[in-house]
VMD Tcl script that builds the backbone (N, CA, C; Angstrom):
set m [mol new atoms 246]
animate dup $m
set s [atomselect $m all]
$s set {name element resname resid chain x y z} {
  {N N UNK 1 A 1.830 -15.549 -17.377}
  {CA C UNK 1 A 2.581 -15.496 -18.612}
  {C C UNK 1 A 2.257 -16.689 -19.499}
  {N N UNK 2 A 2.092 -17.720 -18.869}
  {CA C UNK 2 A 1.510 -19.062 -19.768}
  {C C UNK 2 A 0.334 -19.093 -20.373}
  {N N UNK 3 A -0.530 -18.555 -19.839}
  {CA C UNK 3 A -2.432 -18.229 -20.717}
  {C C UNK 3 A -1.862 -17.495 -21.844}
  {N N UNK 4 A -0.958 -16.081 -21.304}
  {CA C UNK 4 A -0.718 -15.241 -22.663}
  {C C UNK 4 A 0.402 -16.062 -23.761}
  {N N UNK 5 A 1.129 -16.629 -23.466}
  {CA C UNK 5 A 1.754 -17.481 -24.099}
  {C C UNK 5 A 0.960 -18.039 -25.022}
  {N N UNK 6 A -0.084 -19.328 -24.339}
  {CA C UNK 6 A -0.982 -20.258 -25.225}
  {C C UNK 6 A -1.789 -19.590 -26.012}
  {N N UNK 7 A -2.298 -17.826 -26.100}
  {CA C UNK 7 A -2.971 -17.702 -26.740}
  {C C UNK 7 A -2.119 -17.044 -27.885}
  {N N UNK 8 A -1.060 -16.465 -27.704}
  {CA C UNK 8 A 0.219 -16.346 -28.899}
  {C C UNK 8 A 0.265 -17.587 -29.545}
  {N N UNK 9 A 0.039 -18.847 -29.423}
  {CA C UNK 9 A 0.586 -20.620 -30.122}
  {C C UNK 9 A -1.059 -20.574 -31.053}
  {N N UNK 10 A -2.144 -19.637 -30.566}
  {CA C UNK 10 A -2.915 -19.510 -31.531}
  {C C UNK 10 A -4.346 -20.660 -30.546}
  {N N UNK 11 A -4.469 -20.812 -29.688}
  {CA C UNK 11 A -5.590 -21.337 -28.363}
  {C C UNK 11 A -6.607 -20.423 -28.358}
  {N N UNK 12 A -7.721 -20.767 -28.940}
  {CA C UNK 12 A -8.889 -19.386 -28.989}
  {C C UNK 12 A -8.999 -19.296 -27.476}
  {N N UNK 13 A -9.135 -17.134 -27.548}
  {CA C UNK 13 A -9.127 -16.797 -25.760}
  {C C UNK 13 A -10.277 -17.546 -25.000}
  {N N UNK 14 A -11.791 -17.553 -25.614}
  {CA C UNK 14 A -12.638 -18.052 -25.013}
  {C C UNK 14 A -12.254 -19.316 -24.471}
  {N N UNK 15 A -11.673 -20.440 -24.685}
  {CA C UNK 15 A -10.989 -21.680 -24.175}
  {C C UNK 15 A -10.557 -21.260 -23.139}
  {N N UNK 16 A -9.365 -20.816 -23.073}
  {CA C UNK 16 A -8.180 -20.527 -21.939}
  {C C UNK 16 A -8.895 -19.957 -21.158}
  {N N UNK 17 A -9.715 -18.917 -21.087}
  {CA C UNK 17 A -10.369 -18.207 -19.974}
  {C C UNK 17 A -11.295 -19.029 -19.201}
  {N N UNK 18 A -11.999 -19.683 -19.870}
  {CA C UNK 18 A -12.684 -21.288 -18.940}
  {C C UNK 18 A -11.934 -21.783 -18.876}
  {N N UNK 19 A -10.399 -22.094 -18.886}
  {CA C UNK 19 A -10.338 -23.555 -18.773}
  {C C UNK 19 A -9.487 -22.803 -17.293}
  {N N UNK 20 A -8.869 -21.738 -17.402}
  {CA C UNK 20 A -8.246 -21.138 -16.204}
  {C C UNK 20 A -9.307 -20.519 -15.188}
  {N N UNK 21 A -10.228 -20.249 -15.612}
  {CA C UNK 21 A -11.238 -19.574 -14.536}
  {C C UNK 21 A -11.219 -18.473 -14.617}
  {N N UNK 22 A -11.077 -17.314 -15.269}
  {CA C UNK 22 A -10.962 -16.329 -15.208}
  {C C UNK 22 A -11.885 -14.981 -16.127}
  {N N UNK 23 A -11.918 -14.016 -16.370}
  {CA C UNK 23 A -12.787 -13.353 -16.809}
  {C C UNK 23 A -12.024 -12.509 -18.317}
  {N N UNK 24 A -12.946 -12.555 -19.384}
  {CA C UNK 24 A -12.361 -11.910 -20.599}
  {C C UNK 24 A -11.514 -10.753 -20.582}
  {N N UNK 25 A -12.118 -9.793 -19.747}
  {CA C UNK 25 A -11.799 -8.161 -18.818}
  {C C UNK 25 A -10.274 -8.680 -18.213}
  {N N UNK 26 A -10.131 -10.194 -17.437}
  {CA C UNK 26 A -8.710 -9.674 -16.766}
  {C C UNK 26 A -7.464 -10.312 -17.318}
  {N N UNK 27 A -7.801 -11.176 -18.470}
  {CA C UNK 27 A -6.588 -11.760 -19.677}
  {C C UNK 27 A -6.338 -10.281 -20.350}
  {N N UNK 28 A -7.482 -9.096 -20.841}
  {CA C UNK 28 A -6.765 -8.286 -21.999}
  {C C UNK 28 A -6.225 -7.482 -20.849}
  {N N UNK 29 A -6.376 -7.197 -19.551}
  {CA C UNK 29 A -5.836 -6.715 -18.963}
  {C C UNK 29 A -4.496 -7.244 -18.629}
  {N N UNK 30 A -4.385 -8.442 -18.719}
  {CA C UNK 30 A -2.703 -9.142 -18.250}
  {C C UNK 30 A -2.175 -9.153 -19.587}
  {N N UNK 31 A -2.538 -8.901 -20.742}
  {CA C UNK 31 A -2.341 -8.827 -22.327}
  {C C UNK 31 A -1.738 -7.560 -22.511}
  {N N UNK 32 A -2.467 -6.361 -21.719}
  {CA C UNK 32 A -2.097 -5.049 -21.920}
  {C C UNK 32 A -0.777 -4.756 -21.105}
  {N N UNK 33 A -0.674 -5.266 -20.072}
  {CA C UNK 33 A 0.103 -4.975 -18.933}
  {C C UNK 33 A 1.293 -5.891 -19.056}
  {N N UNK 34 A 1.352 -6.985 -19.426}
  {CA C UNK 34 A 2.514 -8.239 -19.676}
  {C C UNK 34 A 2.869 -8.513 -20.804}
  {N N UNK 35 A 1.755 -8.073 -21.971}
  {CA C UNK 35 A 1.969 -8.524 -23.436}
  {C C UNK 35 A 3.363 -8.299 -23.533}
  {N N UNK 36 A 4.155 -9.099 -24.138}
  {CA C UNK 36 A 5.531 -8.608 -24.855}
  {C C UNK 36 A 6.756 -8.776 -23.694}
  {N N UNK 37 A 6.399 -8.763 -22.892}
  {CA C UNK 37 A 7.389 -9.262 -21.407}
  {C C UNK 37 A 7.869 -10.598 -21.452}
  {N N UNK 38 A 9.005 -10.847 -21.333}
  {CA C UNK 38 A 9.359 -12.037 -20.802}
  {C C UNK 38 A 9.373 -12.721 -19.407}
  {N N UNK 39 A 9.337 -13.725 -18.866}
  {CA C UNK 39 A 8.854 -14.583 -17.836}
  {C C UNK 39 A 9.671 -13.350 -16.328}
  {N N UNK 40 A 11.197 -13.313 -16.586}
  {CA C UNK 40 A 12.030 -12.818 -16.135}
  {C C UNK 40 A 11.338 -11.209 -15.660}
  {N N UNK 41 A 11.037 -10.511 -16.898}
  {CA C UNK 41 A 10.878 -9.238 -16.751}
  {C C UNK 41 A 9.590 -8.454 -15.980}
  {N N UNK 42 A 8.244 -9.447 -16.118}
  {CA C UNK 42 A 7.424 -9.894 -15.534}
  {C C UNK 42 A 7.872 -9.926 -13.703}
  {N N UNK 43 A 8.832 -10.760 -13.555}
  {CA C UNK 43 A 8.951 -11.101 -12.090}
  {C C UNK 43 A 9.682 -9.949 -11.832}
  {N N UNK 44 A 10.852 -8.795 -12.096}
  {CA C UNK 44 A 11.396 -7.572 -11.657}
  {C C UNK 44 A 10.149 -6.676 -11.642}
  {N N UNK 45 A 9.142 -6.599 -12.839}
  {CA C UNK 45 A 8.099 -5.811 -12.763}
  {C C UNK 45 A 7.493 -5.815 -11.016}
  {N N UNK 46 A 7.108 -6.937 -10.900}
  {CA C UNK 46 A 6.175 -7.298 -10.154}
  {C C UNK 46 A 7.199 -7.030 -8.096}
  {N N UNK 47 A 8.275 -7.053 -8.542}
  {CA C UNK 47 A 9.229 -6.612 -7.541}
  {C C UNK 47 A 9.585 -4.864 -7.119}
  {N N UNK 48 A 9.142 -4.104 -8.494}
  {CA C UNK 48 A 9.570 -3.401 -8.358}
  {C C UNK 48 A 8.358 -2.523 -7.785}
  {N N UNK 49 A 7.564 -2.858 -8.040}
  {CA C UNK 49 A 6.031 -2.734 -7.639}
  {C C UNK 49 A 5.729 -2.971 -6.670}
  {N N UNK 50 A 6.205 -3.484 -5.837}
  {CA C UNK 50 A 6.469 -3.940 -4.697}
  {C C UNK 50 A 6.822 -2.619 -3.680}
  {N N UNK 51 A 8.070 -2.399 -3.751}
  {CA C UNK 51 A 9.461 -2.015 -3.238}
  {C C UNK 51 A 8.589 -0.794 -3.384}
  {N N UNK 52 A 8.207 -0.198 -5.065}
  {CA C UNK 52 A 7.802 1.280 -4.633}
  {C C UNK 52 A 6.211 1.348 -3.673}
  {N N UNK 53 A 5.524 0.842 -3.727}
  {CA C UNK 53 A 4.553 0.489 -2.778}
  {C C UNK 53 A 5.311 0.733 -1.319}
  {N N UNK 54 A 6.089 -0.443 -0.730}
  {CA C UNK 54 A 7.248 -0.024 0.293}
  {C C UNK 54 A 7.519 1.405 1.093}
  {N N UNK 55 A 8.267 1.843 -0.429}
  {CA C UNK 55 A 8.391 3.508 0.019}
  {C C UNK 55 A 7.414 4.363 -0.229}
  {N N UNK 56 A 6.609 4.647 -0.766}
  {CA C UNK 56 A 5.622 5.466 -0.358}
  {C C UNK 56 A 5.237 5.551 1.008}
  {N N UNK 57 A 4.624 4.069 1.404}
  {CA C UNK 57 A 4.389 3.917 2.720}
  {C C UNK 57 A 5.024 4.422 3.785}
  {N N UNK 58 A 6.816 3.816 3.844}
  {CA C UNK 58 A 7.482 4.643 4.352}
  {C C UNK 58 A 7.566 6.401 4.292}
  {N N UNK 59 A 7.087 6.676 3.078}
  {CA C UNK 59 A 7.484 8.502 3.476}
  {C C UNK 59 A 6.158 9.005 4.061}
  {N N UNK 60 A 5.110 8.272 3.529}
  {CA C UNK 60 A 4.107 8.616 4.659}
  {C C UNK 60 A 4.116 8.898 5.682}
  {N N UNK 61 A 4.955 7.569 6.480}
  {CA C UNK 61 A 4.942 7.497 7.652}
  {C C UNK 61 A 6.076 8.387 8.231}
  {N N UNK 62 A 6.841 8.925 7.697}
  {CA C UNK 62 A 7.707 9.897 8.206}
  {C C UNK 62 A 6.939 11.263 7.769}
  {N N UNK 63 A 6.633 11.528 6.867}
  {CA C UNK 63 A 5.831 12.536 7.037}
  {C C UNK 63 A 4.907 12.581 7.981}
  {N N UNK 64 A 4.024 11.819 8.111}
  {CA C UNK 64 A 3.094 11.894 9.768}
  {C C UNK 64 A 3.607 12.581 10.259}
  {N N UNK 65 A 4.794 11.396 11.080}
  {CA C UNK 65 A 6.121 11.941 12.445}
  {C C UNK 65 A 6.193 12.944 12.513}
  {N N UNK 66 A 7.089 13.547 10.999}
  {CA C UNK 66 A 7.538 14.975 10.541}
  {C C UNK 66 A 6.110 16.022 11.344}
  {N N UNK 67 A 4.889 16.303 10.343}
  {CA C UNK 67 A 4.146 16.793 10.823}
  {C C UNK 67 A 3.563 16.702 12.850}
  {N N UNK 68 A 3.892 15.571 13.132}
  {CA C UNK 68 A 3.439 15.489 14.651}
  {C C UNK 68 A 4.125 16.129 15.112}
  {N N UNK 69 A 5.978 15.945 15.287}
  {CA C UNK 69 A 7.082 16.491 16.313}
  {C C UNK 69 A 7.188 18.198 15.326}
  {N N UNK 70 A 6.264 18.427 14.742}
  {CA C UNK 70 A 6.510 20.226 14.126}
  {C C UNK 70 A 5.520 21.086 15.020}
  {N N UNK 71 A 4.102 19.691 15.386}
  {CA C UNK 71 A 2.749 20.447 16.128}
  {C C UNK 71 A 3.207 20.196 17.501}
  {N N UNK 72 A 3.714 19.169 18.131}
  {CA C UNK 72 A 4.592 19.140 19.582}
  {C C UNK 72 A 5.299 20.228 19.715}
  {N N UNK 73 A 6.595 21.168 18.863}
  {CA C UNK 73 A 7.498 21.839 18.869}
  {C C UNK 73 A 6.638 23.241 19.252}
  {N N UNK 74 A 5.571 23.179 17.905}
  {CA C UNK 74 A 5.235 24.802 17.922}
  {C C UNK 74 A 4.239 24.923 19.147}
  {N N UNK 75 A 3.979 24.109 20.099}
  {CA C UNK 75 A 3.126 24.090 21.272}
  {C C UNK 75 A 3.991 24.358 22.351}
  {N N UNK 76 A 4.876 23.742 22.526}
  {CA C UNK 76 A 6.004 23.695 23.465}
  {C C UNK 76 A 7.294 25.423 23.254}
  {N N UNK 77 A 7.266 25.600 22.575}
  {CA C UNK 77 A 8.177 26.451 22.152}
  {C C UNK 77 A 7.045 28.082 23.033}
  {N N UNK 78 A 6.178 28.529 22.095}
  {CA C UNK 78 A 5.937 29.612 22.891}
  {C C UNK 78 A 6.013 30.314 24.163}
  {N N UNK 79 A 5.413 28.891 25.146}
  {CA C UNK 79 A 5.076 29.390 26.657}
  {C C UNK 79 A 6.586 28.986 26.857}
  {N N UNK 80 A 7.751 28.282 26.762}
  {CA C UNK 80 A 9.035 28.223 27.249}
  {C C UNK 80 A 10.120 29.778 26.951}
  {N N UNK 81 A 10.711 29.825 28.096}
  {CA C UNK 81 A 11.880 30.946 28.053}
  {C C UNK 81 A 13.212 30.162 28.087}
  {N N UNK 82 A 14.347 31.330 27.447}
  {CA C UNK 82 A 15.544 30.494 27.652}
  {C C UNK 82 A 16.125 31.455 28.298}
}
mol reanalyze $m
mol bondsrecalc $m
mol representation Tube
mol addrep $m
């Protein structure tokens, strides 16, 4: 948020990108993606991004399960009598 900051105070980009190390391609990319965000909103972004990352993973992984104990069931079920 501070590079994009300094170059809002008017810091030509070519400066800031040497002086931070970084590449022209990934400031307009943090420009496109953060422009207009505040410091705050930035850090929930970056949380929330998180968390859904999180659950996906999680339903994956219950879906697996789901799918495994359905191919256990329908194997087990035929040859059994009640």
């Amino acid at each position: 948020m501070s590079v994009l900051k300094q170059a809002e105070m008017g810091l030509p980009v070519k400066d800031l990108i040497r002086q931070i190390g970084i590449t022209e391609q990934t400031f307009y990319r943090w420009k496109r993606q953060y422009g207009g965000l505040e410091s705050d909103q930035v850090r929930e972004l970056k949380q929330v991004v998180e968390e859904n990352g999180r659950l996906k993973r999680l339903v994956a992984e219950l879906s697996l399960d789901k799918a495994v104990l359905q191919d256990v069931l329908s194997k087990k079920l035929p040859g059994q009598r009640s």
